[in-house]
Structures are given as C-alpha cells and as structure tokens.
FIVONU-834970 format. One record per residue (C-alpha): residue in one letter; x, y, z. Coordinates in steps of 0.05 Angstrom, whole numbers, padded with zeros to 5 digits, always signed. Layout:
<recs>
AXYZ;...
</recs>
This chain:
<recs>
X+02108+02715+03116;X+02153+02647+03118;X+02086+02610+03117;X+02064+02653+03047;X+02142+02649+03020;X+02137+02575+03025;X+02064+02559+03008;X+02093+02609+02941;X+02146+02562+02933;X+02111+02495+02932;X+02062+02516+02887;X+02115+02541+02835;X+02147+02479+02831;X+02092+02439+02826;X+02071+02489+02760;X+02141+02468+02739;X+02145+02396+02743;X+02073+02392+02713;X+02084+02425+02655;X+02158+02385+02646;X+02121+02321+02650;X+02075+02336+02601;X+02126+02364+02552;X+02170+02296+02560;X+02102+02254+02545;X+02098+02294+02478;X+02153+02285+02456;X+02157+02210+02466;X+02131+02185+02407;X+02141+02107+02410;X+02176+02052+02456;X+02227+02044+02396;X+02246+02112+02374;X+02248+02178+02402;X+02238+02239+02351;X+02238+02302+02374;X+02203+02331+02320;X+02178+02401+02352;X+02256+02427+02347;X+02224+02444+02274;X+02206+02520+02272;X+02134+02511+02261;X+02075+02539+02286;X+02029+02480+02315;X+01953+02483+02337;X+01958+02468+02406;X+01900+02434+02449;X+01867+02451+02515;X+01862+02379+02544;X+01791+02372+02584;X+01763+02321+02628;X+01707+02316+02583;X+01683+02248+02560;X+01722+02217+02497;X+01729+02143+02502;X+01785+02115+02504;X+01825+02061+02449;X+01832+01998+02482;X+01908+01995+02466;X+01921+02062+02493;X+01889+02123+02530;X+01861+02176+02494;X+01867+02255+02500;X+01813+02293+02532;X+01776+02339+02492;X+01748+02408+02507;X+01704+02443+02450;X+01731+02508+02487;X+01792+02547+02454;X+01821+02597+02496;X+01841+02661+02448;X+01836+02613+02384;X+01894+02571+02407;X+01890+02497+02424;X+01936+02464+02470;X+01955+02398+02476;X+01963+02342+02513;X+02000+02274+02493;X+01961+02204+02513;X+01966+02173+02572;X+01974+02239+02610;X+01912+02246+02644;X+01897+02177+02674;X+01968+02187+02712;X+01953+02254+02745;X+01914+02260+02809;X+01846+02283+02824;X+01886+02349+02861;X+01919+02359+02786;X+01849+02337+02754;X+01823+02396+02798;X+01873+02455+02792;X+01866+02449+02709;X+01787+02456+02722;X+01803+02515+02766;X+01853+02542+02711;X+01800+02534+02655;X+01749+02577+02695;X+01793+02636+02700;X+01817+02638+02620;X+01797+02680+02575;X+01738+02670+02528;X+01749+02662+02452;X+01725+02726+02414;X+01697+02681+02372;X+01637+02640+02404;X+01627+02587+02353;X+01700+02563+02366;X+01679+02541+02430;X+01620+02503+02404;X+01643+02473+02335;X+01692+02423+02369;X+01647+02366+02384;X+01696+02303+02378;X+01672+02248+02321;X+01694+02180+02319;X+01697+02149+02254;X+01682+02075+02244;X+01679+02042+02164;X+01670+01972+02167;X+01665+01920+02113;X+01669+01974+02059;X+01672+01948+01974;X+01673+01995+01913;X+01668+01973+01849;X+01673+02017+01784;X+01649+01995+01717;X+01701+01988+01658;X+01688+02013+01596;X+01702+01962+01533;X+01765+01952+01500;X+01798+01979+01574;X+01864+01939+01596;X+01859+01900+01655;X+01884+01836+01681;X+01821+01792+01692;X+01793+01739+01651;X+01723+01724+01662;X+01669+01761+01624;X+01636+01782+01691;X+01696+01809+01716;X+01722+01850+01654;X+01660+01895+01663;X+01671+01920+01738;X+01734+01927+01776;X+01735+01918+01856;X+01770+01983+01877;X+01760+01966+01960;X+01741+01901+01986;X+01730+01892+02059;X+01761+01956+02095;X+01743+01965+02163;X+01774+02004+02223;X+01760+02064+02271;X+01785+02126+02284;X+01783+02167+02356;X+01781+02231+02375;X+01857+02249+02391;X+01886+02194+02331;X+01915+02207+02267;X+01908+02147+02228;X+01956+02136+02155;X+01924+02098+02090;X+01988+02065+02064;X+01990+02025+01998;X+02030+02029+01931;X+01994+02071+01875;X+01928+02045+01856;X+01911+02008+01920;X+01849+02042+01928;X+01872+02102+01989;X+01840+02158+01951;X+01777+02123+01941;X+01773+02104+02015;X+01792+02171+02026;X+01734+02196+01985;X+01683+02143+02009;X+01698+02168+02079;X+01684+02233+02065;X+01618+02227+02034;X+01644+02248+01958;X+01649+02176+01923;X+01597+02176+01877;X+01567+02102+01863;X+01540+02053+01906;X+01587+02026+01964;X+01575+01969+02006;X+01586+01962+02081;X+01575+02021+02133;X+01606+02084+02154;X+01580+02119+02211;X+01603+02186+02247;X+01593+02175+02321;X+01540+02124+02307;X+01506+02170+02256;X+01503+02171+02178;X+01537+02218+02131;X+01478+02289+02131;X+01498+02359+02119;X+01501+02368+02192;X+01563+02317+02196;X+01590+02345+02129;X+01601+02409+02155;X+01637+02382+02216;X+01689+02344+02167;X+01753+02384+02133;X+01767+02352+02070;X+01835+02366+02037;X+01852+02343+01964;X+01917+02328+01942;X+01923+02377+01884;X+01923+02449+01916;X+01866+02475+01880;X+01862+02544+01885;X+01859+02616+01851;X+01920+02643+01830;X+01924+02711+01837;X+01889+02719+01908;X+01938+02734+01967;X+01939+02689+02022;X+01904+02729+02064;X+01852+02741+02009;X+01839+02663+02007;X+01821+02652+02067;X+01776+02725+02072;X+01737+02701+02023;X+01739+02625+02052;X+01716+02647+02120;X+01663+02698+02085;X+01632+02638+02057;X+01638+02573+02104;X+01628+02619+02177;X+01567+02613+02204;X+01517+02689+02190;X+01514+02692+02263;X+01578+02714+02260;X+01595+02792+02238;X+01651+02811+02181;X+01700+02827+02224;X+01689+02770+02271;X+01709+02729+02204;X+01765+02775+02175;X+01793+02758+02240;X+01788+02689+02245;X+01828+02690+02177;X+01885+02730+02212;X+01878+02669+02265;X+01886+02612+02224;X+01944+02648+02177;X+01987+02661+02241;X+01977+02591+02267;X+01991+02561+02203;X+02055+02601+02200;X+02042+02633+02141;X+02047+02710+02168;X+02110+02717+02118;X+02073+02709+02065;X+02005+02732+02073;X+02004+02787+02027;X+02041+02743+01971;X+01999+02722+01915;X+01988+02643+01922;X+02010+02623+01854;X+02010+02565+01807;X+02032+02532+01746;X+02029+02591+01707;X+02043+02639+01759;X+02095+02645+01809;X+02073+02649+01882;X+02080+02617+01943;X+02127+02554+01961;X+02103+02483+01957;X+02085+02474+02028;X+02062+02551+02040;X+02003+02534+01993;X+01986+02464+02018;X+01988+02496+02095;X+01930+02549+02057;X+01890+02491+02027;X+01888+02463+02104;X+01875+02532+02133;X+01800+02533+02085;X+01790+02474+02122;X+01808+02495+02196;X+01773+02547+02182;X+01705+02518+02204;X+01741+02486+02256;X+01728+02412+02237;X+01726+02357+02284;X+01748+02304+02227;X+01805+02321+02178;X+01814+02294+02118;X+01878+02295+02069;X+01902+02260+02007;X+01966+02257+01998;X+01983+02326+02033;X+02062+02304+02032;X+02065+02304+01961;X+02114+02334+01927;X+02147+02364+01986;X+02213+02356+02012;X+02226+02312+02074;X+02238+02378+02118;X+02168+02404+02095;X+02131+02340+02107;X+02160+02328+02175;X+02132+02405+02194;X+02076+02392+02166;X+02059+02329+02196;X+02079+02353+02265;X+02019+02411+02250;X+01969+02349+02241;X+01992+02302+02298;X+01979+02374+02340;X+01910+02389+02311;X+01902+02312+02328;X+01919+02315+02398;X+01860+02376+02401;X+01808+02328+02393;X+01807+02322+02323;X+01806+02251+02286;X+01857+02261+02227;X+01860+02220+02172;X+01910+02209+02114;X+01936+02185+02052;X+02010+02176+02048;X+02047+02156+01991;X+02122+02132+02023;X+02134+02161+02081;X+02203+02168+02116;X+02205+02130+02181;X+02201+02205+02223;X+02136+02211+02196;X+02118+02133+02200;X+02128+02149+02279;X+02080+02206+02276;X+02022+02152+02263;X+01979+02131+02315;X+01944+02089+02273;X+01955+02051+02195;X+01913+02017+02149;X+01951+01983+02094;X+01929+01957+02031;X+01939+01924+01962;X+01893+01922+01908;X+01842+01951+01949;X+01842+01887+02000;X+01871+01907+02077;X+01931+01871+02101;X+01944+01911+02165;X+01892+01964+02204;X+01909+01973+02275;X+01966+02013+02312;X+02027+02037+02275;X+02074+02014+02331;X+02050+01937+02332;X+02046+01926+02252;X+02127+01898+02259;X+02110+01858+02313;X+02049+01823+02271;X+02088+01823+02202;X+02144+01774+02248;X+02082+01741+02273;X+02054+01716+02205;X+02137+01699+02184;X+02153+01776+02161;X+02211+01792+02176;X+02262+01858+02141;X+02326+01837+02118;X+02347+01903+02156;X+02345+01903+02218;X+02333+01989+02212;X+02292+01981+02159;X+02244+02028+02154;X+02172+02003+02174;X+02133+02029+02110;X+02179+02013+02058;X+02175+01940+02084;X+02097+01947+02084;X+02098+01981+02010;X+02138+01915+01989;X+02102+01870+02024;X+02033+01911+01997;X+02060+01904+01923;X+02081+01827+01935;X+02149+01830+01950;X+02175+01789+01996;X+02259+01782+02008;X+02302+01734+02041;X+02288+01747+02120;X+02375+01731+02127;X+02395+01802+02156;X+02475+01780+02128;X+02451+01770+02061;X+02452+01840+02033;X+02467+01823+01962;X+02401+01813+01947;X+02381+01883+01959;X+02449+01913+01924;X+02437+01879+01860;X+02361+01876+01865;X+02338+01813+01833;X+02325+01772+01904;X+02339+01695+01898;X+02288+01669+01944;X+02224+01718+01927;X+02158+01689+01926;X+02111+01691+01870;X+02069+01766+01885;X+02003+01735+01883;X+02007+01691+01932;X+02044+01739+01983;X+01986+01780+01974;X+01939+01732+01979;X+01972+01706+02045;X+01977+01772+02074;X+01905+01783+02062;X+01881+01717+02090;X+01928+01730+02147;X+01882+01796+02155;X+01826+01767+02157;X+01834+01707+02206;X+01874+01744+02255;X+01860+01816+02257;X+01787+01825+02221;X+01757+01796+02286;X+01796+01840+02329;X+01781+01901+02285;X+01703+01881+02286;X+01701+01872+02365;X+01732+01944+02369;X+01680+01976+02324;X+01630+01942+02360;X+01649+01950+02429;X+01629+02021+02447;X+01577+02027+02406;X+01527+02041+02467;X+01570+02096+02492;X+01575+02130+02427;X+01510+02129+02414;X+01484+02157+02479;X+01537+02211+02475;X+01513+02225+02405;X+01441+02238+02422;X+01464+02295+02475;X+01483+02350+02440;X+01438+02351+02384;X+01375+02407+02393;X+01339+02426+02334;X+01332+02413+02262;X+01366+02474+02243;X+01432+02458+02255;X+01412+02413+02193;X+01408+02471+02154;X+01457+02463+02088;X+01477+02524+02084;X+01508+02578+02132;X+01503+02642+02099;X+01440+02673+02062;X+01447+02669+01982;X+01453+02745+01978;X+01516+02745+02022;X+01543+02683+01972;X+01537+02733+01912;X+01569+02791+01935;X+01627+02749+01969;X+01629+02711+01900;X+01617+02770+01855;X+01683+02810+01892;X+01723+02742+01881;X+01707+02745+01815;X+01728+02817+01806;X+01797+02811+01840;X+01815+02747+01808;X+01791+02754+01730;X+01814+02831+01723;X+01884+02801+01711;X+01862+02758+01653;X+01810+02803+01624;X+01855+02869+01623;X+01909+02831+01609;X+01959+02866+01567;X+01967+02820+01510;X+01884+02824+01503;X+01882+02892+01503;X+01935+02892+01452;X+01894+02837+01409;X+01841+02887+01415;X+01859+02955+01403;X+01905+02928+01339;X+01855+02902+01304;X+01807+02965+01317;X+01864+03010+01297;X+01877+02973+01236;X+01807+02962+01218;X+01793+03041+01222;X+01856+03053+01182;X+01822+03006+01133;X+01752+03032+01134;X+01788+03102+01135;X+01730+03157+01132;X+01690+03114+01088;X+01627+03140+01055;X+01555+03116+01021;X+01580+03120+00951;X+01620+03059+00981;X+01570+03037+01010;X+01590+02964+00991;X+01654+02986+01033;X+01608+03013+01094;X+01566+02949+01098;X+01625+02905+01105;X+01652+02947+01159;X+01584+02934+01194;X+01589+02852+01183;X+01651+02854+01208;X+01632+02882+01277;X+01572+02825+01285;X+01637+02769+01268;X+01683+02795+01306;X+01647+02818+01377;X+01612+02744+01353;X+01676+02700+01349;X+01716+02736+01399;X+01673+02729+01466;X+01654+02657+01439;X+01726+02633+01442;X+01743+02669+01507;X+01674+02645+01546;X+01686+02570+01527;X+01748+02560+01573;X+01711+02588+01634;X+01674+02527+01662;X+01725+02479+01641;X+01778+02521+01679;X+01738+02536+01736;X+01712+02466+01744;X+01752+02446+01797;X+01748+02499+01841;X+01677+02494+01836;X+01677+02414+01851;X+01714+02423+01908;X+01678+02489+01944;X+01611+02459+01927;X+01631+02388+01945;X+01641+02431+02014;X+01573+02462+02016;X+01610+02530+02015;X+01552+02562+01973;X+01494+02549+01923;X+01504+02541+01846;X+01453+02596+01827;X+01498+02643+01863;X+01556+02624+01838;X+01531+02625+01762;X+01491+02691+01775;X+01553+02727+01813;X+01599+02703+01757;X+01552+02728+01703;X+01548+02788+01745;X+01619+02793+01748;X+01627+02785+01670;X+01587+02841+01650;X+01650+02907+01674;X+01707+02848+01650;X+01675+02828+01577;X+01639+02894+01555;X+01698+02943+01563;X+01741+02928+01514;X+01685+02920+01454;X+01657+02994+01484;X+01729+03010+01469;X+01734+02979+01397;X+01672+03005+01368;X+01692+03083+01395;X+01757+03075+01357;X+01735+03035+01288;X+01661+03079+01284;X+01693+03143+01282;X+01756+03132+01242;X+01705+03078+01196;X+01671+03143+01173;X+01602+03115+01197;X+01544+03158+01201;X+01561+03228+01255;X+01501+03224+01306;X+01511+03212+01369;X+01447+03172+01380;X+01469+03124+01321;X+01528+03108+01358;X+01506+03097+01426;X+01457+03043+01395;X+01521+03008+01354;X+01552+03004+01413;X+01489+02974+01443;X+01476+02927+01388;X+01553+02898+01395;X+01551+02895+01474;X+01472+02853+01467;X+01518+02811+01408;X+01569+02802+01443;X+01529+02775+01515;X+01499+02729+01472;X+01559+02704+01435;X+01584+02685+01506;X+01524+02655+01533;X+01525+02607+01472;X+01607+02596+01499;X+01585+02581+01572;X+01537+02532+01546;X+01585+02489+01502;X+01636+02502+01556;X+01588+02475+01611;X+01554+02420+01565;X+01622+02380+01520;X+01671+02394+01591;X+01731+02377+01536;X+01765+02442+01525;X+01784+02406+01442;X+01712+02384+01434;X+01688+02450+01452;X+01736+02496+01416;X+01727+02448+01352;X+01650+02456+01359;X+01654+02526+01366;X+01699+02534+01299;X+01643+02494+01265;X+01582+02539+01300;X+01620+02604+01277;X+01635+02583+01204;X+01557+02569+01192;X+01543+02640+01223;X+01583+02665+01189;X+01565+02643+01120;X+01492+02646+01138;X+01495+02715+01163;X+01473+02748+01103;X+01527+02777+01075;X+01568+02731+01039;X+01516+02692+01002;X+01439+02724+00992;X+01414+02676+00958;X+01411+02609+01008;X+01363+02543+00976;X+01304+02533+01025;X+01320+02469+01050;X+01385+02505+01087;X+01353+02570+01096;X+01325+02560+01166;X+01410+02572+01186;X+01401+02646+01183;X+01352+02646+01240;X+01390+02611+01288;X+01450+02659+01275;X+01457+02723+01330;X+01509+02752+01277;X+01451+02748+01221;X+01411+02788+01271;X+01467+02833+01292;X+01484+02851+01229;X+01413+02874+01207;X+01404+02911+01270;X+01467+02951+01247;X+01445+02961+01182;X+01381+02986+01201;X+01414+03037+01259;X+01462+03065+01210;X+01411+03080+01154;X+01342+03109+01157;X+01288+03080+01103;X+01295+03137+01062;X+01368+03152+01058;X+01405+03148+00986;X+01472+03140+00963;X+01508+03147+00895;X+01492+03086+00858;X+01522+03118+00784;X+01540+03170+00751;X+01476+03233+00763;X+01437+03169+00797;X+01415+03164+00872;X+01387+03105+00908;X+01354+03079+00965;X+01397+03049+01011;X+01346+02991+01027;X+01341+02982+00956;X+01421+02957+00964;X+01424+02882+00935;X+01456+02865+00998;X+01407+02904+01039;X+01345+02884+01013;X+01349+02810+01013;X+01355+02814+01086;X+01285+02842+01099;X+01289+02910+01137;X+01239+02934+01182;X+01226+02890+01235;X+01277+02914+01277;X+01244+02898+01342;X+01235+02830+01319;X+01304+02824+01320;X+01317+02851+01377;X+01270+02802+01412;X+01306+02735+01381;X+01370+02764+01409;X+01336+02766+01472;X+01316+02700+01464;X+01385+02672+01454;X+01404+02713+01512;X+01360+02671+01561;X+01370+02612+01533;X+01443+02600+01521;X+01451+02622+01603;X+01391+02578+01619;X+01419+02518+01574;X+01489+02530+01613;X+01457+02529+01682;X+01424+02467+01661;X+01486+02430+01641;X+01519+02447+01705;X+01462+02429+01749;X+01458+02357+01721;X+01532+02350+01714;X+01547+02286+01752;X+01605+02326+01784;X+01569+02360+01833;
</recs>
C-alpha cells in the first residue's frame, strides 16, 4: 500500500510540474519583455502539441503539430518546449493521446495538415490610367506603378508573421497575392509546401478581409449555420455541421451574443470586435491550416486587439501559419509577432524575426531616440523616411516635431532598402531554400487521389436550398418592410379612390387605369431590382473568392428567392385598385390581370438585374433606368398613337407596350360596346386609343414578354459571369 501511495505520489507531481513548465514557456513571450497577455478573459483555440514532423526555423524551435483535435479543442504548446523534455515525457503524451477522446467530427482530425508558406522575389505592377497623379517622371513609368518589388520570406507551421508598413506600402496586395486573389500578372514564386496555388490548397487557406462583410440581419449563430452548410465537406450530415457552428461560436467567445443580429452601418448589432471574431469563425470553420487577415485590428480598441491577437498567436501555436496586416500596433501586440516583414513603397526593409529587427536597425546606425520606444512606431518612421537624432537627451525634437538633424526621406529609404538587400536578402534566400527537400518529400505523402481536387464540397442542389433559405431570412426585412408596404398600399388606395367604380361610358377613364398598372408594376420593380447586385456584390466576391458555392446557384436560388418577396405586394395592389377601379366583375378577368402584372412585373426586374449586374455604378444605373422608363413610357401606346416610322420600332422593345395591350384585351371581349354619345353604342376595339394598338394577337404578346423574361435573366447571368470580379 506504501509502495502504491508513493508510486501515486510521484506521478502527481510530475503531472504538476509538467504542465507548470509549459504554462511559464507560454507565457514568455520575448528575452526583453514579459506580457502576460492570457489574464484577458478570452476564449483561445488551444493546440494538442504532437511529435509529428514540422521542421523547425533555424532561429528557433518550432511547435509540433497533430492534425488530431480532441472534442474540437486545440491545445497548445509554446516553442522550444518539446526539444527540452525527455523521451519518458515524449512517451507519456503518446500514451495520453491514445486514450482521448475522438472528435465527433472526423474531418477535424484530417483537415489540419500544416503548410509552410514561402514568396520569394515577388513584383506587382498596376497600370495607371491617364491624367492619374503620381510622382514619377518618365513616360514609361507614368503608365504602370510598382506596387511590390522584391518580397520574399517564409512562414512555418506554429508562426504568426505581421506585414508592417505605413498606408500604401503595398501589405494588402501582398496579402492578396499570397492568397491567390490578386488579379494580374505577378512576378517571382509562391509555393505552399513546395506546391502551387490549386483549389486543393485554396480550400486549406482562411482568408479574412479587413471590412467585415457580412449580412445584416442574420444572428450569429445563423452566420455561421449557413457558413458551415456551405464550406463543410457533404460527407458530413446537418447536424454534424449545425454543431460544428455551436463549436466555433463557443471558442470564439461569442456564446453572449449568438442569437443577436450581427449588424451594420444601417443596423445596430453586434460590437466591433464580436463581428470581426464572426468573420474569423467562417474561416475556422473549415479548419484552415493558413490564416489570412487584413487589417483585423482595425478600428478596435487596444483591449479588443490585444484579445484578439492572443486568439491568433493560439490558433498559431496549433499548427496553423498565420499571417497579417497591421496597421500600428501597440508594442503588446508587436511582442505577439513571431515574425515581421516591413515595407515602404512596396520595397522590404526588414523580414525576419520580430525580436532581432532592433538589434539590426542599431546594426545599419538605427538607433530610437527613446530608449522605450516602441519597436513599430520606430519601423513606421523609419518605413515612411523618417529618421531622428539617435541623442536619447535630446527630446525637443520629438516635443516640437520639426527634427533638426532629419535626413532627406528618399535616401533613408533607399538606404534601408539597400541595407535589405545586401545583408538580409541572402539570409532570407538561404532559408527558403534550405529545406526545400524536406518539404517536398513531406508534401508528396499525404496526397491520394484527384478528388480531393475537387472545387467544390457540396452538390449544387444543397448550394440552392442553403442559398435560397439565406435569401428568405435576410431579404424579408427589406421586402416587407413597413415603409414599402406603406408606398404600396397608398398609392393603391388612392388610385382606387381615383378610379372609384369607374365604368365603359368612361371608358377613356378605364383605359388609363389599365396603363397605369403596366407603369407602375413597370417602374417600381425596375428601381428596386437595380440595387441588388451592386449591394450584394461584395458578399458575393468574397464567398465565391472562397469557393463556398457556384454562381448558377447563387443567381438561380436568388431568383428563386425573389419570386414570394417581389410578387406579394403587386398581388396585393391589383386586389385593392381592380375592385374599387370598377373594372370588369369576373373572376376569371381578374385572376389574368393579376397574372399579366406579376409576368410585367418579373420582367421589369429582370431588365433591373441586368443593368444592375452590367453598369456596377449604382448613379449610372439608376440614371439609365430613368432614361429606359421614360421611352416606355411614351412609347407604350397610350400617350401618343401616332409615332413616325423611323422611331416606331420603340414600342416593340417596351414590356409596358405589351402589358398594357394584354390588359386591354383581358378586360374587353371583341364585341363589347360602350356609350360613345347620346342613343349611340360602340365597339370597344373601335376606341381611338384601342385600335391603333392592334388587338388580337394576344398570344403574340404573351410570347415577347416571355422573351424579355429569358433574356434580361440570361443577359444578367452573363454580365456576372464575365465580371472581372470573380
């Protein structure tokens, strides 16, 4: 019993001081300052560490990966950790990591595959447009601008590396380049564990934009349903995803508020860093193995940003390789860094670690007049060419701001980037270079078959109906919106008071009633359809920039989806106007009115999607649209009946001409007569107005309408296919 108390004992204490040790070597976070960050109340993805292959950075030892989560939860282990234990350590984790529990979700344990990330040499260049401001001289050079120009570094599995620079130094088009969305040719390479950019890498990288682009009125829990609905693999059931939602919103931290709507600039939701925590949680969704963010500090306060870049250096330490734009960091979050690439006018003047940059600055003859200065506001200077007096005493300089001794900007840039490239090009080259064999060989192992190439991960059916139900929940606020319902039912109130129990022998009275319907279910849809593109354009560049689902079902489910928001209210308008109007009492001539207006009004907004999806310009396309509606409307037959041929040709390209005959020819039979005099009856076709039109071919008309139909929507699906967006 001794024997058992004391073998108890021993093996207690050892479970104590391993864990301690590897809660100090978190926290450490550099040889000069000590932040203890994870005091914050934030929920971090932890890491199980693994003794699983990642290769190491030469400067310092990497974190073991394991592609296995136990219960959906990572833990972590800080650098450096692993080489110091002992093979008896080594062997009781192994031991530990037999007995856990499996993830419910199997794909979590397979997804993780670690990438290393290696862009060397890159250059963009964009092309100005004439009459553009710029500062360059030569001919050559006032038609492109170099936006990058010789970037190179690498990223590990286990690193979070920082893009610093002042504002229009080219981070969010490394960024982009990086993740395989720059359009353009770029020069140099950029390989994912020794392979190109394909869908199959694509859907291993997270990419996180720095405006929060998202719907509105969908809950937080909502966003990432639907998310998960559409980037999880098929293989996986609905609940299997549903749950993985519920996952990723508790270990985001955002339990509080997942039934709150998520908001924006119109609409008040969630906070600031509640929604950008959501825009990463569609990306850990399909639990990446490289993360990218632009910006994602940006316009959050310094309590916010510290939390949230404690949850990145902890989905870092699980393997990941991290990536970010940061605009001015505060020097807690400069420690965070494993890694920094700095740069001015799209030329590097530091990429390496984050802990040595000081140490190379004083090198070159850098030095801050503070001696606490913080590390990237001295790299933003010296990035934007400002160089101070390196006198720590002399602090009237900074107070007054007008430095005696600063250098001339361009050449402090220019010696800071040949500096870079003597010194620390070669270095960065040799590291890219250096494990290439290794990476490779790794590389080839755990690829199998070609379907894992496949673009997409869920059938085109499952897209729509995901899509279409999106649709549904988000729109219903704007379409039964109570200021358009309003809009609505006071003009058909008005207009029946108008048109109060008209009859034939005002028949003048009767037909305008009947024009008025074709203009109004004509204009109406028109003006509403040409704001949805435009509006929805950046959702869709950002979800299809993801591979999250095809274009044909997301045009189809949002037609779909238009067809209970768009033909409600007009059902609504014509029941109201027909029956106070005084139009004709049969049942079966109003069911077809109201048929007539819906086809009219389907068509109306087809030709609004297409100038929506063609112009892009929300002025161009609502000025257009005036135009288009003005010529309908005066070549719609009503208003002038006798047209000279040369301009004729406008009636036949007008839906309301078409409308309106197919009214007409509805609400009268050939035969009918009204009062045309005193003792007199007519023929209603025999109507001035009337007969110019040309009644009897009703199915002719009905066929042009159909006509327009199909091609407006086809002409709208064209223009967003070939938009260079995509």
């Amino acid at each position: 019993m001794l024997s058992h108390f004391l073998f108890s004992v021993h093996v207690n204490l050892f479970t104590f001081f391993y864990h301690t040790h590897a809660l100090i070597s978190f926290v450490h976070i550099s040889t000069s300052t000590c932040l203890v960050f994870f005091s914050i109340n934030m929920p971090i993805l932890e890491f199980e560490p693994s003794i699983s292959s990642v290769t190491a950075s030469p400067a310092s030892t990497r974190p073991q990966v394991n592609a296995r989560m136990e219960n959906s939860t990572v833990h972590a282990e800080p650098p450096g950790s692993i080489n110091n234990k002992n093979n008896h350590t080594s062997d009781s984790r192994v031991s530990n990591q037999n007995h856990s529990v499996p993830s419910k979700l199997p794909f979590l344990r397979q997804s993780l595959r670690p990438i290393t990330l290696k862009f060397e040499d890159l250059a963009y260049s964009i092309n100005l447009q004439s009459g553009e401001d710029h500062c360059f001289t030569s001919l050559e050079s006032n038609r492109t601008r170099s936006v990058l120009s010789g970037v190179s570094g690498v990223v590990r599995p286990g690193e979070l590396l920082a893009m610093l620079g002042p504002s229009g130094s080219g981070k969010t088009t490394l960024l982009t380049a990086l993740g395989g969305r720059l359009p353009g040719k770029i020069s140099g390479t950029i390989t994912y564990d020794s392979q190109p950019f394909s869908s199959s890498v694509k859907r291993k990288i997270g990419f996180v934009t720095q405006d929060d682009v998202l719907y509105p009125h969908l809950t937080v829990l909502e966003t990432l349903t639907y998310a998960a609905m559409l980037r999880l693999p098929k293989s996986l059931t609905h609940e299997d995803k549903a749950e993985q939602a519920e996952l990723i919103i508790t270990e985001l931290g955002l339990t509080r508020c997942r039934n709150s709507i998520v908001g924006g600039p119109l609409v008040r939701g969630v906070s600031g860093g509640e929604r950008k925590r959501v825009s990463i949680g569609q990306e850990l969704l399909v639990n990446p193995s490289l993360l990218l963010l632009d910006e994602p500090t940006s316009g959050l306060d310094s309590t916010t940003a510290l939390r949230l870049m404690a949850m990145l250096k902890g989905l870092a330490r699980g393997g990941r390789s991290v990536v970010t734009t940061i605009h001015q960091p505060s020097s807690k979050l400069y420690w965070m860094f494993d890694k920094v690439v700095v740069l001015s006018d799209g030329c590097p003047i530091y990429s390496g670690q984050a802990g040595r940059v000081m140490e190379y600055l004083a090198s070159i003859g850098f030095v801050p007049g503070f001696s606490l200065m913080n590390p990237a506001d001295f790299l933003l200077d010296l990035a934007s060419g400002v160089a101070l007096c390196t006198n720590p005493d002399d602090h009237q300089q900074y107070n007054h701001g007008t430095p005696d001794c600063q250098e001339d900007r361009d050449s402090v840039k220019s010696f800071l980037i040949s500096s870079y490239k003597k010194t620390l090009h070669p270095l960065i080259k040799d590291d890219i270079h250096k494990h290439n064999h290794d990476t490779t060989r790794a590389s080839r192992g755990p690829q199998s078959s070609k379907s894992c190439d496949n673009k997409w991960t869920t059938s085109w059916w499952t897209q729509f109906k995901v899509l279409f139900k999106r649709g549904l929940r988000e729109r219903r606020h704007e379409s039964y919106s109570g200021l358009r319902i309003f809009q609505v039912m006071s003009v058909a109130i008005l207009s029946g008071l108008l048109w109060w129990h008209s009859d034939t022998s005002h028949l003048q009275d009767q037909v305008g009633l009947l024009f008025f319907f074709s203009i109004f279910w004509g204009f109406y849809p028109l003006s509403n359809a040409i704001f949805t593109f435009p509006q929805e354009r950046p959702m869709l560049i950002r979800e299809r920039s993801s591979s999250m689902y095809r274009l044909s079902s997301y045009y189809f489910s949002r037609m779909a989806g238009d067809l209970p928001m768009e033909l409600v209210l007009p059902t609504i308008f014509v029941t109201v106007t027909y029956w106070m109007g005084g139009l004709k009492p049969s049942l079966v001539t109003f069911v077809l009115t109201v048929l007539i207006i819906l086809f009219n009004v389907l068509v109306s907004q087809g030709l609004g999607l297409a100038l929506g999806a063609i112009l892009k310009d929300l002025k161009q396309a609502t000025t257009l649209s005036s135009v288009i509606m003005l010529v309908f409307l005066l070549a719609g037959g009503y208003y002038i009946q006798q047209i000279p041929p040369f301009i004729s040709w406008l009636k036949y390209i007008s839906f309301s001409h078409y409308c309106y005959k197919l009214l007409l020819e509805v609400q009268y039979s050939e035969n009918e007569v009204y009062y045309c005099g005193t003792g007199i009856h007519c023929r209603v076709f025999d109507f001035p107005g009337i007969k110019y039109l040309g009644m009897g071919h009703l199915w002719w008309d009905v066929a042009a309408l159909g006509v327009m139909l199909v091609g407006y929507r086809l002409l709208a699906y064209v223009a967003l296919r070939m938009s260079k967006s995509h």
